[in-house]
N, C-alpha and C positions, 0 to 999 in steps of 0.2 A: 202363604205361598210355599209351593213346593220347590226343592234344590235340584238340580240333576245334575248329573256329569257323565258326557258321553265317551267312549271310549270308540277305539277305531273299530271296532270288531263290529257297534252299533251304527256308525256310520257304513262301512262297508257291506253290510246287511240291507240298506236299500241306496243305494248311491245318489240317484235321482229325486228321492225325499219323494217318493208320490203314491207308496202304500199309504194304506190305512192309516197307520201305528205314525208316522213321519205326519202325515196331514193332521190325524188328531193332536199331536205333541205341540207342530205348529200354531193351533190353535188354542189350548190352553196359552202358549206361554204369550202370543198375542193379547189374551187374556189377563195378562198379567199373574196371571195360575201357578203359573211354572216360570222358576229362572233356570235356564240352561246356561252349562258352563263348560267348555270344551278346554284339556290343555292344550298349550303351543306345539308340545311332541305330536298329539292325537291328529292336529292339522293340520302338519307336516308330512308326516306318515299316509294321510287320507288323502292329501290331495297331489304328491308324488305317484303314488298308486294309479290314480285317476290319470294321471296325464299319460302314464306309459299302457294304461289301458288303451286309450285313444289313440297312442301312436301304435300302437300289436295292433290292433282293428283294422288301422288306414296300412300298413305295409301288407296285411293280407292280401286287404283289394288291391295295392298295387303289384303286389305279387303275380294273381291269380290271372291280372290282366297282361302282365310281360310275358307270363305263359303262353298266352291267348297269341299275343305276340309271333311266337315261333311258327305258330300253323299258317297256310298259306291263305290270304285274304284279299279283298277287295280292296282299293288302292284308299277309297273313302272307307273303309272301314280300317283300316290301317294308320289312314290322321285321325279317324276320330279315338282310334285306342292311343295316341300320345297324346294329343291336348286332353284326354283325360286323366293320365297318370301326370301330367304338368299342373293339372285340376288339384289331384289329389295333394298333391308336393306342398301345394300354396296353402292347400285346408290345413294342414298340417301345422303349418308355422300358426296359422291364425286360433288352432285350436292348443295350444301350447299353455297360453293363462285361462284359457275359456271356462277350467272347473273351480279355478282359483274364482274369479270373476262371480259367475254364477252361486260358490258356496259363500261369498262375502256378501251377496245380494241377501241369501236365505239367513245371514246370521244378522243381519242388520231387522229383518224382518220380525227375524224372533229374539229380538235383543240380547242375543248371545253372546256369553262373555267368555272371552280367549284368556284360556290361566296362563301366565309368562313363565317361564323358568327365573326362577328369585338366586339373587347371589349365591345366598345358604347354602342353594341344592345339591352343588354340585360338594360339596365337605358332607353334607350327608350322606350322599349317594356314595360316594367312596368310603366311606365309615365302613358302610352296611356291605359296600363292595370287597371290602379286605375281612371284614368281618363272616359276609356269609350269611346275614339276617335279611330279614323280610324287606322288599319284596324279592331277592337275591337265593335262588335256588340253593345253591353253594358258593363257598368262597373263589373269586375270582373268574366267577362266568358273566363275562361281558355279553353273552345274548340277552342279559337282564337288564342294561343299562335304559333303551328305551323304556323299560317300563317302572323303572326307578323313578325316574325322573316325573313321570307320569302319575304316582304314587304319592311323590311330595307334594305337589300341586293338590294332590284330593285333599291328601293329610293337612295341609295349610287353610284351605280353603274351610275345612268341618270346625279347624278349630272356634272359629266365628257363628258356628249354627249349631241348631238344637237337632238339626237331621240333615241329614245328603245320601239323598238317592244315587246310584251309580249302574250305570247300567254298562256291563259288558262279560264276553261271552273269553276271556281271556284267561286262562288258569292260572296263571302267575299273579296279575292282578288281583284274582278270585280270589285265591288262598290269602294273598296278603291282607284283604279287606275281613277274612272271618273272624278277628279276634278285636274290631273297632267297633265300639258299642254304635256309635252315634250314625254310622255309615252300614246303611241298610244297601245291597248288591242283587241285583236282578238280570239275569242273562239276557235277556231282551227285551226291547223297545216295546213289543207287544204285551208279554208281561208285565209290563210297568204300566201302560194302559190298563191293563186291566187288573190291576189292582186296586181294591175298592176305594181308595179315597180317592185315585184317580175317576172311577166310574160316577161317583158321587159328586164331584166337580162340572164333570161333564153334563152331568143330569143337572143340575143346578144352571149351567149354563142357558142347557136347552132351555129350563123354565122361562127363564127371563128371556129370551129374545122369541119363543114361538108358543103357538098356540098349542100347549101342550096334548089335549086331549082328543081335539081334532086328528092331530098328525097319529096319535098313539092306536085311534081308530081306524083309523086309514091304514095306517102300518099292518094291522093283523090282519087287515082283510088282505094287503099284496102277499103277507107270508101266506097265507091261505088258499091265496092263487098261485102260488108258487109251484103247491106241494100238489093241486088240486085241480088247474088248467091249461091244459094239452097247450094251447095257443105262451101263456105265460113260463112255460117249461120250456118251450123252445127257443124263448127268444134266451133264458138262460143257457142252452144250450150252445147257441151258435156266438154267443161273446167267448164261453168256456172252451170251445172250441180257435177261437182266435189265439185266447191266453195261452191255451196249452203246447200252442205253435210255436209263440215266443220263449216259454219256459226250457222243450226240450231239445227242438231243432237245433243239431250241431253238438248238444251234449254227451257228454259219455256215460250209461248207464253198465251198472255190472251187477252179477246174476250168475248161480252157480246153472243153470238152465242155460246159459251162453255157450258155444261150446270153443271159445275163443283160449287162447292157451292161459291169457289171464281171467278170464269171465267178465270181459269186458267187449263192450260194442259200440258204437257213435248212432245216434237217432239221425236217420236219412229226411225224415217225413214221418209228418202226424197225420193220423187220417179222422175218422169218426167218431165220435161219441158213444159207446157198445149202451152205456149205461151211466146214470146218473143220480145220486142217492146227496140229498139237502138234510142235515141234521138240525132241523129250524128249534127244538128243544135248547139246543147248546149256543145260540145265536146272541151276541155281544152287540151293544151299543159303543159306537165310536165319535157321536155328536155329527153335528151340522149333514143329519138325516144319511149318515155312512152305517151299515150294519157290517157285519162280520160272520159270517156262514161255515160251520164246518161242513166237510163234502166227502165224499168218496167218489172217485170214478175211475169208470175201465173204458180204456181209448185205443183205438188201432195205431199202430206206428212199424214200419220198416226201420229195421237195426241193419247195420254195417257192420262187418268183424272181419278176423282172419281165421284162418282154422288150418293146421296143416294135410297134408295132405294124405299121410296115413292115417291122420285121425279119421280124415272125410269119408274114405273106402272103408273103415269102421265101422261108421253110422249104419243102425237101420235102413232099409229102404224107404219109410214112412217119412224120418227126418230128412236125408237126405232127400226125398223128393220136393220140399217145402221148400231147399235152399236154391237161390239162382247163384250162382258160383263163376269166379271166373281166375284164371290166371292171373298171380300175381311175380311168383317166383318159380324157381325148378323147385322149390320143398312144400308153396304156401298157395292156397285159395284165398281169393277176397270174396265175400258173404253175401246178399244180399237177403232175410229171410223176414215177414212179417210174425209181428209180435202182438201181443197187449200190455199194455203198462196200467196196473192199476196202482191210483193217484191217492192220496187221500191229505187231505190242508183246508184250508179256511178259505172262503174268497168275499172281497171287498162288494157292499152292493152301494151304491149311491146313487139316490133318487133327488130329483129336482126339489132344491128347498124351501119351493116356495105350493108346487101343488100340495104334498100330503097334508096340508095347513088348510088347504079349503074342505068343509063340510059340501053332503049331500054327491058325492063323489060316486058315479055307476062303476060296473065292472068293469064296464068296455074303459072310461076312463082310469081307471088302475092297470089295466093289462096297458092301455097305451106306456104308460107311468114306469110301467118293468121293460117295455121294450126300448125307452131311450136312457133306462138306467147306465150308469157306466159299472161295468162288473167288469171287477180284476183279480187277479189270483194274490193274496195278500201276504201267503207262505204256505209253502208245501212240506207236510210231516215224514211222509213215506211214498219212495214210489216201488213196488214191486213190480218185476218183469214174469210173465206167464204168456204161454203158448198161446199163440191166435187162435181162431177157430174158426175157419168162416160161414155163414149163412147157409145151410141147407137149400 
């Protein structure tokens, strides 16, 4: 059996557990494959985080509606904008334990064990705190305490095992792990998947519960429709097209191509799909019939920025033609201008686990197979921003 120990940085990396890397991990450790072991600081830290994310979200919408509020409106539209901000007020309270709730469900599932803070810790941790040694940047920086404490827990826990995986993306942690023989450090959940003895588990898994040979046939002929059927291309299309909604709508992307005073812009709106490039060469197993896809793709999207105003009468006439512009201030334009965002990450494909298991299977039945696949974006490497162009 493999050790782990997640750290907040791997937790915060998918919140909801419902990539690839989170459902494979869940399934080992279901498996009995994998113990995971989480410290008490890591899910304190995780699920603090989570609850004031939830309440940022709901005061937005309540926000955005008291706005709405000010303008002059229909008498029923008017009740119906307070019993709905009295809506939101009440979700509110009720979503307050709701990540707590929900993460003790998924840790009961994956018998995950909460490391406590041990009496010790805390004469340790001050040692090292007056001292200045690992995992303590310098003497007497209490930005290091959380992670002190988080530190002994691994350290306590290895002393008992022949190995402990750790997985996080944390540089304080990092450094303090690279001189502990027994405690191997992987910056993310995905690379810990896919490292071979995890792949080799996994592969073993599959054996024993499916028909291995069948499904393995079946499998090359959807990557082959993939890369080779207009019909099976699209349906990849129009899910990656959904994902990449959720991904950027509302983010802030920057770009020395922006002409914003910091090179920064907010994604308005995704549009199209320009182009779509499947790296099926570089394609990963994640078990229980999940693959893993790198990708590249270039997508239309409208950015939002500011720009001043002398800068604006600057511009080209070319650029400036491209920008819809409007008054914001007596010095400042706000932007409206379309862009391309080329993507490039891995996305999840997950096909029904029980079709690629039957033999004798047509095309027309595999292209069905890809069209009720669920395809999700599993992590994005790079996104670059480049001038739109539109269609001739």
């Amino acid at each position: 059996m493999l050790h782990l120990v997640l750290d907040t940085t791997a937790l915060r990396s998918d919140p909801a557990r419902k990539k690839a890397a989170f459902q494979s991990l869940t399934r080992l450790s279901q498996a009995m494959e994998v113990q995971i072991y989480i410290p008490y600081i890591v899910q304190q830290e995780f699920l603090s985080q989570e609850e004031d994310q939830y309440r940022t979200h709901l005061q937005k919408v309540i926000s955005s509606i008291q706005s709405l509020q000010k303008r002059l409106l229909p008498e029923e539209t008017v009740n119906f904008l307070k019993n709905s901000i009295e809506s939101f007020k009440n979700t509110q309270s009720k979503l307050d334990n709701f990540s707590c709730q929900i993460f003790k469900v998924w840790c009961n599932e994956t018998r995950t064990k909460i490391l406590p803070i041990d009496v010790s810790h805390g004469q340790k941790v001050f040692d090292s705190y007056f001292q200045g040694i690992s995992p303590f940047k310098k003497k007497k920086n209490r930005e290091d305490f959380p992670d002190a404490f988080i530190w002994q827990a691994i350290c306590d826990l290895s002393e008992n095992l022949e190995e402990l995986y750790v997985v996080t993306n944390d540089s304080v942690v990092n450094a303090a792990l690279q001189n502990q023989e027994k405690i191997i450090s992987v910056e993310t959940l995905d690379n810990f998947i896919r490292l071979d003895i995890c792949q080799k588990i996994i592969k073993e898994l599959e054996l024993e519960e499916s028909r291995e040979s069948n499904r393995s046939a079946n499998f090359q002929r959807i990557i082959s429709l993939l890369t080779s059927n207009k019909s099976a291309k699209s349906a990849v299309v129009i899910s990656m097209e959904a994902e990449l909604l959720g991904e950027f709508q509302g983010k802030s992307i920057k770009s020395f191509d922006i002409p914003d005073d910091n090179h920064e812009a907010t994604v308005d709106r995704v549009g199209n799909i320009e182009s779509l490039d499947l790296y099926i060469e570089n394609i990963s197993y994640y078990g229980s019939s999940t693959y893993v896809i790198p990708f590249s793709i270039k997508i239309e999207a409208q950015l939002s920025y500011f720009i001043y105003k002398a800068d604006y009468w600057a511009l080209d006439d070319e650029k400036a033609y491209r920008m819809s512009i409007d008054d914001w201030n007596d010095y400042t334009y706000s932007v409206d201008e379309e862009y391309s965002l080329a993507v490039e990450g891995r996305m999840s494909f997950m096909v029904d686990s029980d079709i690629p298991e039957q033999s004798n299977l047509s095309d027309e039945d595999l292209i069905e197979v890809i069209e009720n696949a669920e395809i999700t974006i599993s992590i994005i490497d790079k996104v670059s921003v480049i001038l739109y162009s539109s269609p001739d």
